[in-house]
PDB file with one MODEL, atoms N, CA, C and O in Angstrom:
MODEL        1
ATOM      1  N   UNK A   1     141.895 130.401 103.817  1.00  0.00           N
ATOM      2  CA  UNK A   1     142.477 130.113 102.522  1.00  0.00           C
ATOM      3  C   UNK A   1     142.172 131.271 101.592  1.00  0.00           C
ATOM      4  O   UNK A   1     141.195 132.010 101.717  1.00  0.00           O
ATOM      5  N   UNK A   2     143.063 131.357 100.684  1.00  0.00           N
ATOM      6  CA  UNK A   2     143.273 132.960 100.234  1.00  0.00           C
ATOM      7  C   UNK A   2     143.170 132.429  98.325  1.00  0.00           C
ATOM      8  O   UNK A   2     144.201 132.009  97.800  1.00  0.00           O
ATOM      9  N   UNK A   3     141.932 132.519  97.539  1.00  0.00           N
ATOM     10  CA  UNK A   3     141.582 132.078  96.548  1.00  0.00           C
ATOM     11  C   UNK A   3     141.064 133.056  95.202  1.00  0.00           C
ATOM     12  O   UNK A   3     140.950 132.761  94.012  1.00  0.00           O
ATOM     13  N   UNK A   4     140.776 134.489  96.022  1.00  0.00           N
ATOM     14  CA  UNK A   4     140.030 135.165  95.210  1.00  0.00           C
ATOM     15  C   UNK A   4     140.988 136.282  94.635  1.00  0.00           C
ATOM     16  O   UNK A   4     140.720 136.704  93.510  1.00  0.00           O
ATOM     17  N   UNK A   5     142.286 136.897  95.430  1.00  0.00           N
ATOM     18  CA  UNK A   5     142.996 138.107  94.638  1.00  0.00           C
ATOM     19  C   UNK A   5     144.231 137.125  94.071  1.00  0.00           C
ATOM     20  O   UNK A   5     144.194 135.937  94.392  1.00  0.00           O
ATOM     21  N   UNK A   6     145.246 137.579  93.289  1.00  0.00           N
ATOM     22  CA  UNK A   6     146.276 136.798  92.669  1.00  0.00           C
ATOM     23  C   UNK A   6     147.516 137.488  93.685  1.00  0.00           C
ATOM     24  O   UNK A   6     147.785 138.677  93.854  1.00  0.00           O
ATOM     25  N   UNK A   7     147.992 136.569  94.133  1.00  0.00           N
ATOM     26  CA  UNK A   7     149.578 137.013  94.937  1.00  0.00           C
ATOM     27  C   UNK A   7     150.239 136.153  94.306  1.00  0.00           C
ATOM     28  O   UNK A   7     149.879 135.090  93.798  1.00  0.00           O
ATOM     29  N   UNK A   8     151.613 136.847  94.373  1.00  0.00           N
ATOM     30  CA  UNK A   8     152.906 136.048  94.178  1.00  0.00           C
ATOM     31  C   UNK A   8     153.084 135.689  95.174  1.00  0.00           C
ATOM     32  O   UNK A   8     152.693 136.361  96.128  1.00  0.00           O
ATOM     33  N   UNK A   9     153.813 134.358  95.380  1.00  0.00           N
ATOM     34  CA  UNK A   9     154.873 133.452  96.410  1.00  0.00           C
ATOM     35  C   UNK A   9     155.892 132.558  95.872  1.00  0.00           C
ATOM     36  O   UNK A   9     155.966 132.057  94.750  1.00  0.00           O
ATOM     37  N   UNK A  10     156.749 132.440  96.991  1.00  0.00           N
ATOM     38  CA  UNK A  10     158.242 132.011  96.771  1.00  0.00           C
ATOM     39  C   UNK A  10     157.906 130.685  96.247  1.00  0.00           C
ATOM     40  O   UNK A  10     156.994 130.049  96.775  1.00  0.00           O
ATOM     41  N   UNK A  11     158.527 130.238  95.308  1.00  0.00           N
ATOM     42  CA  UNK A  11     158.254 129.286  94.638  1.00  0.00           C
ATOM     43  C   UNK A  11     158.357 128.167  95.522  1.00  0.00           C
ATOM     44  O   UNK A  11     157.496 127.306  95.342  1.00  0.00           O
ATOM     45  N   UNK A  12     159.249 127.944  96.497  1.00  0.00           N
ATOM     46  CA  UNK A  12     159.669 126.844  97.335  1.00  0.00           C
ATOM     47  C   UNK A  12     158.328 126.833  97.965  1.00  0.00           C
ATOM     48  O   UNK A  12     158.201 125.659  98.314  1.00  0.00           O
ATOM     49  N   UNK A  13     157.070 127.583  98.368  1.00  0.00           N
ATOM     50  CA  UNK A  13     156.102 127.299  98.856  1.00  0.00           C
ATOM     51  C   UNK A  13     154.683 126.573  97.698  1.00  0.00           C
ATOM     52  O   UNK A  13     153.478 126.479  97.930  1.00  0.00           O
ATOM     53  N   UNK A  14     155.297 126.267  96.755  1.00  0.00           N
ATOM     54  CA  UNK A  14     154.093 125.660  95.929  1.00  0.00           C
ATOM     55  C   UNK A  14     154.641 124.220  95.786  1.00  0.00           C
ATOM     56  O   UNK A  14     155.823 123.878  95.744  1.00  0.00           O
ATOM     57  N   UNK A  15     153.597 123.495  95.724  1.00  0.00           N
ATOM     58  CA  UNK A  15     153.391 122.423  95.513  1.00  0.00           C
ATOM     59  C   UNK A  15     152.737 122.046  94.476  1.00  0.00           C
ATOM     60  O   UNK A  15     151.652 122.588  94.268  1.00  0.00           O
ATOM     61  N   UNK A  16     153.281 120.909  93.456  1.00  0.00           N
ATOM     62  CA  UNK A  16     152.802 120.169  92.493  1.00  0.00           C
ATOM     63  C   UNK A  16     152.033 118.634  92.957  1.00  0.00           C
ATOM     64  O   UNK A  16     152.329 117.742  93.752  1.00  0.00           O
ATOM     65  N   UNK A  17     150.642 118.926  91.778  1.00  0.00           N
ATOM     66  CA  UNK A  17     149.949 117.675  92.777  1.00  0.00           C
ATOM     67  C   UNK A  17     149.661 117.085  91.502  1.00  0.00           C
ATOM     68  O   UNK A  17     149.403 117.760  90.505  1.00  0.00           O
ATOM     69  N   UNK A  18     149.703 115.776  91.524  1.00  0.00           N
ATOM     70  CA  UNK A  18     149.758 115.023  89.929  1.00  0.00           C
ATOM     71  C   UNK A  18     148.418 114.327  90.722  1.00  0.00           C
ATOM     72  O   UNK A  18     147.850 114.384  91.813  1.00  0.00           O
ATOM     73  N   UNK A  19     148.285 113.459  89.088  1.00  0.00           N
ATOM     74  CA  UNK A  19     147.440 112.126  89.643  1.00  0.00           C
ATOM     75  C   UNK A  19     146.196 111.892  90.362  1.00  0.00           C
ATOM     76  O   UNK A  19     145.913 110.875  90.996  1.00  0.00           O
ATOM     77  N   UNK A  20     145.191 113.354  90.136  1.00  0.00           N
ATOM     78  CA  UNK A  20     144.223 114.022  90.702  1.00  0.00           C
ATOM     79  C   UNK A  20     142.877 113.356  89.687  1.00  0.00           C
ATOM     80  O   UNK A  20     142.752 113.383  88.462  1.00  0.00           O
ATOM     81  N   UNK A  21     141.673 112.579  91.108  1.00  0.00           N
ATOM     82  CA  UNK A  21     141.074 112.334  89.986  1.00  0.00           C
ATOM     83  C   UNK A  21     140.460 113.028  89.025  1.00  0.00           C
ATOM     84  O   UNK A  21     141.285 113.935  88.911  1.00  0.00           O
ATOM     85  N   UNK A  22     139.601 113.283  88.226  1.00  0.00           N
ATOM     86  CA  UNK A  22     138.906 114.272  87.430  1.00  0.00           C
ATOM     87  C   UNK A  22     137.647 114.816  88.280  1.00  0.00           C
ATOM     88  O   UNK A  22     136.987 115.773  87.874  1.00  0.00           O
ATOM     89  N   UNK A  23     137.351 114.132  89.508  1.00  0.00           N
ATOM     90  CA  UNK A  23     135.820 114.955  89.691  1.00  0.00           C
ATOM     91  C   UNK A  23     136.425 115.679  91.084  1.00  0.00           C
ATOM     92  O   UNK A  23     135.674 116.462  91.664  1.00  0.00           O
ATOM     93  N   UNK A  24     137.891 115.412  91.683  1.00  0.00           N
ATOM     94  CA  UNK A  24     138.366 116.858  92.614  1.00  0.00           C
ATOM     95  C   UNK A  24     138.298 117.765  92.297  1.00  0.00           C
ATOM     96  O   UNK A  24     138.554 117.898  91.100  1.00  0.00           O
ATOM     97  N   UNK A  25     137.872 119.199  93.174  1.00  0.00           N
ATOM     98  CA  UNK A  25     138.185 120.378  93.112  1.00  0.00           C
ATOM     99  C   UNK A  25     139.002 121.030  93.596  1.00  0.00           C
ATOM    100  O   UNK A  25     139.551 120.378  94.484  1.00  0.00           O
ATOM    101  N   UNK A  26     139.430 122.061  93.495  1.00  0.00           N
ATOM    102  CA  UNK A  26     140.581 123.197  94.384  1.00  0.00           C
ATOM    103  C   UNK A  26     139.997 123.134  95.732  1.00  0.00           C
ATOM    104  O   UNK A  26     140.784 122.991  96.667  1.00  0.00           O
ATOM    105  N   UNK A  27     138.617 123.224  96.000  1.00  0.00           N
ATOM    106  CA  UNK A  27     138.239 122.946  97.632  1.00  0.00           C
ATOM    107  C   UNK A  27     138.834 121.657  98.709  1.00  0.00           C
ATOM    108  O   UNK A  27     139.212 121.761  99.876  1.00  0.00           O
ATOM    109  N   UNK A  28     138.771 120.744  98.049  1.00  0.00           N
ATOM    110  CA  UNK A  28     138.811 119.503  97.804  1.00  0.00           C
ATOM    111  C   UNK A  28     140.737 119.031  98.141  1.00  0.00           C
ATOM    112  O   UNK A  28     141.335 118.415  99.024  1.00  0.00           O
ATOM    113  N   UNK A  29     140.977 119.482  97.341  1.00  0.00           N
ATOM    114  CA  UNK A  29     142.398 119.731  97.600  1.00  0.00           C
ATOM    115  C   UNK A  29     142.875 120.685  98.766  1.00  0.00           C
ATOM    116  O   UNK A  29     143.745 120.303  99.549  1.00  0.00           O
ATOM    117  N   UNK A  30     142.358 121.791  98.857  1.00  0.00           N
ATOM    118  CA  UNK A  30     142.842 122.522 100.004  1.00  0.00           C
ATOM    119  C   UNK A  30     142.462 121.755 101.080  1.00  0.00           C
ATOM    120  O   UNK A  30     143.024 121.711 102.175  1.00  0.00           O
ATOM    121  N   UNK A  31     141.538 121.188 100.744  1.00  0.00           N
ATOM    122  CA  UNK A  31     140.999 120.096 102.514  1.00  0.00           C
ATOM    123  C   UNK A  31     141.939 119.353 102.999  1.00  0.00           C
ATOM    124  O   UNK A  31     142.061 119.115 104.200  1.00  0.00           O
ATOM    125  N   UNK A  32     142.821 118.845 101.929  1.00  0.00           N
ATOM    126  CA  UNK A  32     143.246 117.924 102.273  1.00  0.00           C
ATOM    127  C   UNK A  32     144.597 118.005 102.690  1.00  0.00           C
ATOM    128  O   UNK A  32     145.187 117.011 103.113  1.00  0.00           O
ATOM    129  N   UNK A  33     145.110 119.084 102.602  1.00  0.00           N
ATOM    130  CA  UNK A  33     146.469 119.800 102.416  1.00  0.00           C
ATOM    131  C   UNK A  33     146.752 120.601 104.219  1.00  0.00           C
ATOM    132  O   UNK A  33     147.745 120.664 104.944  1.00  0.00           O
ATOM    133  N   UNK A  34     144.676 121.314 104.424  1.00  0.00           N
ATOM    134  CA  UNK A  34     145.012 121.409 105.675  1.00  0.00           C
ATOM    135  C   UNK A  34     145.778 120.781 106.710  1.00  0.00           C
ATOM    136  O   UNK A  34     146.512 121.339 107.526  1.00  0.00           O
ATOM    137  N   UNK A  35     145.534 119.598 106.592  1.00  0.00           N
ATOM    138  CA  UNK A  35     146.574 118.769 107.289  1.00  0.00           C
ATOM    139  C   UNK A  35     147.669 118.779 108.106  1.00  0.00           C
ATOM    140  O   UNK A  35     148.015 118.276 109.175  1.00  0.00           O
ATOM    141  N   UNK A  36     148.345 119.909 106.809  1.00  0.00           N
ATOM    142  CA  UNK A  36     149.702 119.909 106.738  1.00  0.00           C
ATOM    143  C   UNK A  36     150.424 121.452 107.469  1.00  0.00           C
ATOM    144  O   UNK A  36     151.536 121.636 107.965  1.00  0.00           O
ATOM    145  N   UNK A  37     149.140 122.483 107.254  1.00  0.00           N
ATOM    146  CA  UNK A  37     149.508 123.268 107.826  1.00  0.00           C
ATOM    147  C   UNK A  37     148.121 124.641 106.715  1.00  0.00           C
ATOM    148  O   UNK A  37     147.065 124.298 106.182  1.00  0.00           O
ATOM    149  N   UNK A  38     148.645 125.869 106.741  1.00  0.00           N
ATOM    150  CA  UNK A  38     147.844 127.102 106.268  1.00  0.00           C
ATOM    151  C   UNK A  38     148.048 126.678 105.308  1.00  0.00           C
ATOM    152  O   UNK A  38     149.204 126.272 105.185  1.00  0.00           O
ATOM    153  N   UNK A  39     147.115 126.507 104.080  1.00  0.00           N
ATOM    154  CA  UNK A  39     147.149 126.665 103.112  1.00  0.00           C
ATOM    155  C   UNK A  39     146.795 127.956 102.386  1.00  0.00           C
ATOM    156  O   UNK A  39     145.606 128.265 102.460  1.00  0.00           O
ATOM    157  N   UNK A  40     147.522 128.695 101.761  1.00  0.00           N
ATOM    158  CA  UNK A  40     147.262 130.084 100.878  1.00  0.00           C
ATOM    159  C   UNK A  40     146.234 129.865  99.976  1.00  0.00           C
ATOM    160  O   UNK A  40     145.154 130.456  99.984  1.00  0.00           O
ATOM    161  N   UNK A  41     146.687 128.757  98.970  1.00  0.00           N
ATOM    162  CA  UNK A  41     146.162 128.681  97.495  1.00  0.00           C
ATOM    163  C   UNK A  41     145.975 127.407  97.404  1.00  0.00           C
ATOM    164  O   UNK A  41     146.777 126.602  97.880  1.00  0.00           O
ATOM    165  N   UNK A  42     145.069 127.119  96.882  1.00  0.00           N
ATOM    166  CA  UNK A  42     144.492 125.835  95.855  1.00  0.00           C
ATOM    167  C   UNK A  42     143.907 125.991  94.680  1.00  0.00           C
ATOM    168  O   UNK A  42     142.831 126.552  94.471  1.00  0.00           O
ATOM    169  N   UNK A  43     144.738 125.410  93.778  1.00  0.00           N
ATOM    170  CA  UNK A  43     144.000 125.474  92.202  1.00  0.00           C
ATOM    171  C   UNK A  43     144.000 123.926  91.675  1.00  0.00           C
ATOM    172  O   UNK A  43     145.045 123.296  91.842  1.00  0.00           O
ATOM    173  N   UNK A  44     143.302 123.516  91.281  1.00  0.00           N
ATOM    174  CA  UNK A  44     143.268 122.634  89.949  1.00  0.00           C
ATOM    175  C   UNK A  44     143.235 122.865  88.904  1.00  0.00           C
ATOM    176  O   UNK A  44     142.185 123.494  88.767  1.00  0.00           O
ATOM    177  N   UNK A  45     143.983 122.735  87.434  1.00  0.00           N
ATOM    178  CA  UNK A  45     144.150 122.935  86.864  1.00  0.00           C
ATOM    179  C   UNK A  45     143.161 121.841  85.667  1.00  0.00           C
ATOM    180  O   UNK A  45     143.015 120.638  85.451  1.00  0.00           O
ATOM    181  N   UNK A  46     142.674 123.113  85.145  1.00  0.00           N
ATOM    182  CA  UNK A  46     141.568 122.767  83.983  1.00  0.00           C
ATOM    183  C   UNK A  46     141.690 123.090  82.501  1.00  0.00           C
ATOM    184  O   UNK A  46     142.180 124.162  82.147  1.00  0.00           O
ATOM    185  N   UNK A  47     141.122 121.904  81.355  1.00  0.00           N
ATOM    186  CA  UNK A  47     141.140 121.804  80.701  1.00  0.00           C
ATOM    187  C   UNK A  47     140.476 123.692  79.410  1.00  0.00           C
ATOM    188  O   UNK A  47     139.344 123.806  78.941  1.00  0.00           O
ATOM    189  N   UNK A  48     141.077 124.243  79.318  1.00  0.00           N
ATOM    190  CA  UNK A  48     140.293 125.265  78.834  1.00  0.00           C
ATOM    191  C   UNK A  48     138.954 125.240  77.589  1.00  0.00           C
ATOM    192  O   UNK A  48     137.932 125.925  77.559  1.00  0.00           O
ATOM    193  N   UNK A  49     139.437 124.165  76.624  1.00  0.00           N
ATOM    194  CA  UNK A  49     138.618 123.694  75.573  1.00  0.00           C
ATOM    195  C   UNK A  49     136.834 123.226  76.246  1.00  0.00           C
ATOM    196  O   UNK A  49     135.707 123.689  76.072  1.00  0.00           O
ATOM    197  N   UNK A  50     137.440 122.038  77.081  1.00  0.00           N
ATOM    198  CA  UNK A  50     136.689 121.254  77.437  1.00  0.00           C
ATOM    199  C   UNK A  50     135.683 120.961  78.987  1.00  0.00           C
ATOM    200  O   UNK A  50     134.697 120.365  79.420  1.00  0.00           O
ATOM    201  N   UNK A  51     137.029 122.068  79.436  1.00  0.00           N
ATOM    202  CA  UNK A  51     136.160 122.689  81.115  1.00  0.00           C
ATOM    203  C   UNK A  51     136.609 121.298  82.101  1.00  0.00           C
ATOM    204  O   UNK A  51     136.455 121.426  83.315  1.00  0.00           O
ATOM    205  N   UNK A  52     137.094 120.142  81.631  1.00  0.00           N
ATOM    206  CA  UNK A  52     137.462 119.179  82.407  1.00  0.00           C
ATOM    207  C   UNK A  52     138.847 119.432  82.904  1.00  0.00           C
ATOM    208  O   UNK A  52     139.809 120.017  82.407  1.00  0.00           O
ATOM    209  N   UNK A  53     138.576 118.563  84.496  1.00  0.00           N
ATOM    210  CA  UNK A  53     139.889 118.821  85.040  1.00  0.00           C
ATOM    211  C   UNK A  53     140.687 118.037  84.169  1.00  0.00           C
ATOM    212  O   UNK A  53     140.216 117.253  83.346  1.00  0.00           O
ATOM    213  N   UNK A  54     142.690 118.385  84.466  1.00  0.00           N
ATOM    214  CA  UNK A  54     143.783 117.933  83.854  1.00  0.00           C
ATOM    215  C   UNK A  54     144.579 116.848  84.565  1.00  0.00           C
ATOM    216  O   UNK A  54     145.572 116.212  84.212  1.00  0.00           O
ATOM    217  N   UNK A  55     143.640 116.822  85.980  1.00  0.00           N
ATOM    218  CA  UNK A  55     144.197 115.814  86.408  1.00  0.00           C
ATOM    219  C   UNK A  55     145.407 116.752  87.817  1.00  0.00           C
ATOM    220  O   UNK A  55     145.543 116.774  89.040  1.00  0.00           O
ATOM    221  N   UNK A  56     145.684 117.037  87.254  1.00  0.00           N
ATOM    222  CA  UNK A  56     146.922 117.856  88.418  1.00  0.00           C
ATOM    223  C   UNK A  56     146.285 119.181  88.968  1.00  0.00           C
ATOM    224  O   UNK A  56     145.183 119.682  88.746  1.00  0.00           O
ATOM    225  N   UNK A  57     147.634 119.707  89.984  1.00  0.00           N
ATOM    226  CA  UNK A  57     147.420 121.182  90.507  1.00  0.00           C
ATOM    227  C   UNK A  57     148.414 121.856  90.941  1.00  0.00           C
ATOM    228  O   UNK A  57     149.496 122.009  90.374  1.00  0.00           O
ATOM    229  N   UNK A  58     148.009 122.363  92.162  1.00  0.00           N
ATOM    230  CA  UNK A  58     148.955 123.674  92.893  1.00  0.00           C
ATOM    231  C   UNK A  58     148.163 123.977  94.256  1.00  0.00           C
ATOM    232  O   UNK A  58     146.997 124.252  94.541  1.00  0.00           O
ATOM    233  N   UNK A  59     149.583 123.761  95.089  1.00  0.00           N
ATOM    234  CA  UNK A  59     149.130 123.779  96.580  1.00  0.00           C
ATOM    235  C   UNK A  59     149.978 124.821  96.932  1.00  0.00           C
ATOM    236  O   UNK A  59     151.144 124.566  96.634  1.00  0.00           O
ATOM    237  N   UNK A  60     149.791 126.070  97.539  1.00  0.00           N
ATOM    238  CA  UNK A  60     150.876 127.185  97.868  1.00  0.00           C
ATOM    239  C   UNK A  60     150.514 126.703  99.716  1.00  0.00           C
ATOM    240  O   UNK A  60     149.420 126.618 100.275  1.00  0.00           O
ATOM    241  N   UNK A  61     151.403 126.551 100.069  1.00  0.00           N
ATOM    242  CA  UNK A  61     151.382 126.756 101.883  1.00  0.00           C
ATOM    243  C   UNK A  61     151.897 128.322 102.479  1.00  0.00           C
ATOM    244  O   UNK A  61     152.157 129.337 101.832  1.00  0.00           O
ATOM    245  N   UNK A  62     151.929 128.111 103.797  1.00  0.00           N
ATOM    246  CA  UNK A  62     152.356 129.635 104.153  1.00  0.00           C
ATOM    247  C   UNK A  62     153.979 129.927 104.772  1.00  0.00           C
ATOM    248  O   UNK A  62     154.568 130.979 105.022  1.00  0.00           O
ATOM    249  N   UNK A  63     154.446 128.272 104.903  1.00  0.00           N
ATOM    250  CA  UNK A  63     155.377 128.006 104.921  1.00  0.00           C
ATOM    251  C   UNK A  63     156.201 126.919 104.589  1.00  0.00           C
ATOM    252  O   UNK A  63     155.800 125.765 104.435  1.00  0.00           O
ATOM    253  N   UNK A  64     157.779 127.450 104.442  1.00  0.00           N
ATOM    254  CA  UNK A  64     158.657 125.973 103.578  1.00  0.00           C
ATOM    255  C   UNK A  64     158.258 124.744 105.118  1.00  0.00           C
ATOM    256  O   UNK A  64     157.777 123.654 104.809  1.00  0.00           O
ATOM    257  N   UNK A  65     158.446 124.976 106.312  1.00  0.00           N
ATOM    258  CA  UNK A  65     158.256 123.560 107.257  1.00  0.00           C
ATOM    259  C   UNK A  65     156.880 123.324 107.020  1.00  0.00           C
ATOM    260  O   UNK A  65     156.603 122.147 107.251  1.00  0.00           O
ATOM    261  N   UNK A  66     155.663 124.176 106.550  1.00  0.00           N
ATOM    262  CA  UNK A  66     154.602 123.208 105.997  1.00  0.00           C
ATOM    263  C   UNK A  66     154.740 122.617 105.070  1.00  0.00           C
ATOM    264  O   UNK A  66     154.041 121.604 105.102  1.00  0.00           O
ATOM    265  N   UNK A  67     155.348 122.717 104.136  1.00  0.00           N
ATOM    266  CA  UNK A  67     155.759 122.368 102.607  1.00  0.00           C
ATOM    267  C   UNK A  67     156.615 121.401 103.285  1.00  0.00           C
ATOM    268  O   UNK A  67     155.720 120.579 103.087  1.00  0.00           O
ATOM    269  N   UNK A  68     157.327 120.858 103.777  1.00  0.00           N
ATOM    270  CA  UNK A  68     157.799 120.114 104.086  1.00  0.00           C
ATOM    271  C   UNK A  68     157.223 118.644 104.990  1.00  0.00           C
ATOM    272  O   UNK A  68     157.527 117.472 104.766  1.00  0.00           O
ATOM    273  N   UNK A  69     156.652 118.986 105.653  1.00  0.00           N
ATOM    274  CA  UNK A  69     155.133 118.391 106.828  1.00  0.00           C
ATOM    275  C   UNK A  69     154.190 117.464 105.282  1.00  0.00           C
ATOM    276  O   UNK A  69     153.994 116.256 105.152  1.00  0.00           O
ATOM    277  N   UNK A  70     153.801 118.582 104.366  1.00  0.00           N
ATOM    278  CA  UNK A  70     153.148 117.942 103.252  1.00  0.00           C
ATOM    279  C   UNK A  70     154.237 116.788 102.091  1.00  0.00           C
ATOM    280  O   UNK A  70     154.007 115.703 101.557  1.00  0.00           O
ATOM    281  N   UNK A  71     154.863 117.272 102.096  1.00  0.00           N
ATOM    282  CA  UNK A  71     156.238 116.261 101.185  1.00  0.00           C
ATOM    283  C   UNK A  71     156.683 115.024 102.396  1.00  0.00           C
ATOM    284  O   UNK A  71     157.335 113.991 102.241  1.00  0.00           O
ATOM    285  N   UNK A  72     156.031 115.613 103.654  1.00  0.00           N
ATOM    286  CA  UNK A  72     156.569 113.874 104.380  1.00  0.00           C
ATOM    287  C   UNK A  72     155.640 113.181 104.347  1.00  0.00           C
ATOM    288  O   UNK A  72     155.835 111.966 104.353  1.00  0.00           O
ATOM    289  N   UNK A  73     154.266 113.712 104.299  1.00  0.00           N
ATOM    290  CA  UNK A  73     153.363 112.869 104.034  1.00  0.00           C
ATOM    291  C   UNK A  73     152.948 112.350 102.745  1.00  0.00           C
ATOM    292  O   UNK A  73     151.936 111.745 102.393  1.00  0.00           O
ATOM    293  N   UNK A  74     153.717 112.640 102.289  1.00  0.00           N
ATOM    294  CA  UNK A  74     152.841 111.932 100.835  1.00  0.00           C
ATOM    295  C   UNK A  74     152.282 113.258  99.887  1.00  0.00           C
ATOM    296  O   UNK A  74     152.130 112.864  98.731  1.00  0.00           O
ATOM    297  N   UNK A  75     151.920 114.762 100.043  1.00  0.00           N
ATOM    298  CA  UNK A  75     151.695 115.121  99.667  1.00  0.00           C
ATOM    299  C   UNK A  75     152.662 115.808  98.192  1.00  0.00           C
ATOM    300  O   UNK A  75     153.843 115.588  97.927  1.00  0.00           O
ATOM    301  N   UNK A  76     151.907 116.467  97.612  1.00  0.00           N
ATOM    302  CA  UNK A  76     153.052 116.774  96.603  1.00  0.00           C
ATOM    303  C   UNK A  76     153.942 116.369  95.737  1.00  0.00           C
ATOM    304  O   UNK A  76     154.838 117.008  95.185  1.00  0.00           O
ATOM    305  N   UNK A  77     153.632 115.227  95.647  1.00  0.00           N
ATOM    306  CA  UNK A  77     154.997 114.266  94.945  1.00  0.00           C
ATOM    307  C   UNK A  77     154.420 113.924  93.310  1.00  0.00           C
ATOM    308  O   UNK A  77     153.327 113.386  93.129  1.00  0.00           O
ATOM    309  N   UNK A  78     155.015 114.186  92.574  1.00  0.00           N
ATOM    310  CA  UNK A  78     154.652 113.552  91.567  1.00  0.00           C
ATOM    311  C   UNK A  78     153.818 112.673  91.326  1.00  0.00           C
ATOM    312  O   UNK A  78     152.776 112.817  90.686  1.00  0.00           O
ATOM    313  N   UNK A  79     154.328 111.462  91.948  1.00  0.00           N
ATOM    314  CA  UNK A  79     153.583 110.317  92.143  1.00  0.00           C
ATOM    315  C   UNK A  79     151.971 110.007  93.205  1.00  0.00           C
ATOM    316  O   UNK A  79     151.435 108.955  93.556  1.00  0.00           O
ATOM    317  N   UNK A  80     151.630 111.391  93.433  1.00  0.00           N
ATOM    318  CA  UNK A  80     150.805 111.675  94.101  1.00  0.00           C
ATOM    319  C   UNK A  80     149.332 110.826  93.732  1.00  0.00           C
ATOM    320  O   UNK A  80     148.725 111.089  92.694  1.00  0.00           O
ATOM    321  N   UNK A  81     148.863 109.843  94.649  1.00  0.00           N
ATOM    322  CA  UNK A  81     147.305 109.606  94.176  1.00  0.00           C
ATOM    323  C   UNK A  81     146.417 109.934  95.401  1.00  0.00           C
ATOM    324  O   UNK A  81     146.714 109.629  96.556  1.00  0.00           O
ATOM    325  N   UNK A  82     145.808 110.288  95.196  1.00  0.00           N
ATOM    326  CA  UNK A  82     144.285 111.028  95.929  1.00  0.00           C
ATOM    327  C   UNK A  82     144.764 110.471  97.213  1.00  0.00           C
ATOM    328  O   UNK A  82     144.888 109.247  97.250  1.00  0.00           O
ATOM    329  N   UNK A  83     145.014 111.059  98.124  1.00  0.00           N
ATOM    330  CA  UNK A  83     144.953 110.244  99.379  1.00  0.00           C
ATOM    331  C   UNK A  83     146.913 109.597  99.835  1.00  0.00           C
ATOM    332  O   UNK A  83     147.622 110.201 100.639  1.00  0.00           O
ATOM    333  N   UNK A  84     147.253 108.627  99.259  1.00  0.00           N
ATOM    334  CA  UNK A  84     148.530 108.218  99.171  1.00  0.00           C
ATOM    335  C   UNK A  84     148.904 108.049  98.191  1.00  0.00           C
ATOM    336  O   UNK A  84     148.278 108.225  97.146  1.00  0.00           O
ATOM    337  N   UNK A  85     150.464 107.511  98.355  1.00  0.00           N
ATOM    338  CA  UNK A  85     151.447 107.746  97.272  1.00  0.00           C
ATOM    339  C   UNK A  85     151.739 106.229  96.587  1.00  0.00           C
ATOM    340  O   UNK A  85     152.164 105.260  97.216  1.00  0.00           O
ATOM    341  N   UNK A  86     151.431 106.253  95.246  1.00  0.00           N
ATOM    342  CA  UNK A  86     151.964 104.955  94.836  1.00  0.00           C
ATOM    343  C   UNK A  86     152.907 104.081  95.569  1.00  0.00           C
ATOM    344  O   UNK A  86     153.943 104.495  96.087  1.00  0.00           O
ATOM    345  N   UNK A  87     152.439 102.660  95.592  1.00  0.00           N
ATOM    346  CA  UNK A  87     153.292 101.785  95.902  1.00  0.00           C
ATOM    347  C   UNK A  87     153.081 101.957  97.696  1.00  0.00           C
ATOM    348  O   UNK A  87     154.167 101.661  98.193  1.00  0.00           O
ATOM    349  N   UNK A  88     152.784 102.066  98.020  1.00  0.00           N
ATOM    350  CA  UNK A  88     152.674 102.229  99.454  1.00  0.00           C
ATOM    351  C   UNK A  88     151.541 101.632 100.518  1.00  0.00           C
ATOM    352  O   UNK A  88     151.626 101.889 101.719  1.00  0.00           O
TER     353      UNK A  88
ENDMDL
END
C-alpha cells in the first residue's frame, strides 16, 4: 500500500467511503478493502480544527475490476457502514 508520496489516479479508481466510525483509521480501512484487491491509497478524512475523524474517506484501488469486486461487496457506497451496507 502506497501512503507516503502523493500520486495522481484515474478517478474511476477512487472510492468514497461514508459512514466511518470516528475511532477508524486509513490503516484500518485499507485492511479492509484488501479484500477486494491492491489497494494504492487509504485516507480518512479529518477534521482540521479539531484533529477528529469526519466520518468518511478515500479508497484508490489499482484497478477499475477491483473497484468493482469492492462496489459488489458493499464497499464504497454511500450508504457504507463499517463492515456492511445499510439495510442488509
Amino acid at each position: 500500500m502506497t501512503t507516503l508520496l502523493p500520486q495522481s489516479f484515474p478517478s474511476d479508481l477512487k472510492l468514497f467511503v461514508g459512514n466511518l466510525p470516528f475511532n477508524v483509521d486509513s490503516a484500518q480501512v485499507a485492511q479492509l478493502f484488501e479484500s477486494a484487491g491492491n489497494v494504492e491509497m487509504a485516507e480518512v478524512i479529518y477534521d482540521k480544527v479539531t484533529g477528529r475523524s469526519r466520518g468518511f474517506g478515500f479508497v484508490t484501488m489499482s484497478s477499475a475490476s477491483e473497484v468493482a469486486t469492492g462496489r459488489s461487496r458493499g464497499f464504497g457506497a454511500g450508504e457504507f457502514i463499517w463492515g456492511a451496507r445499510e439495510g442488509c
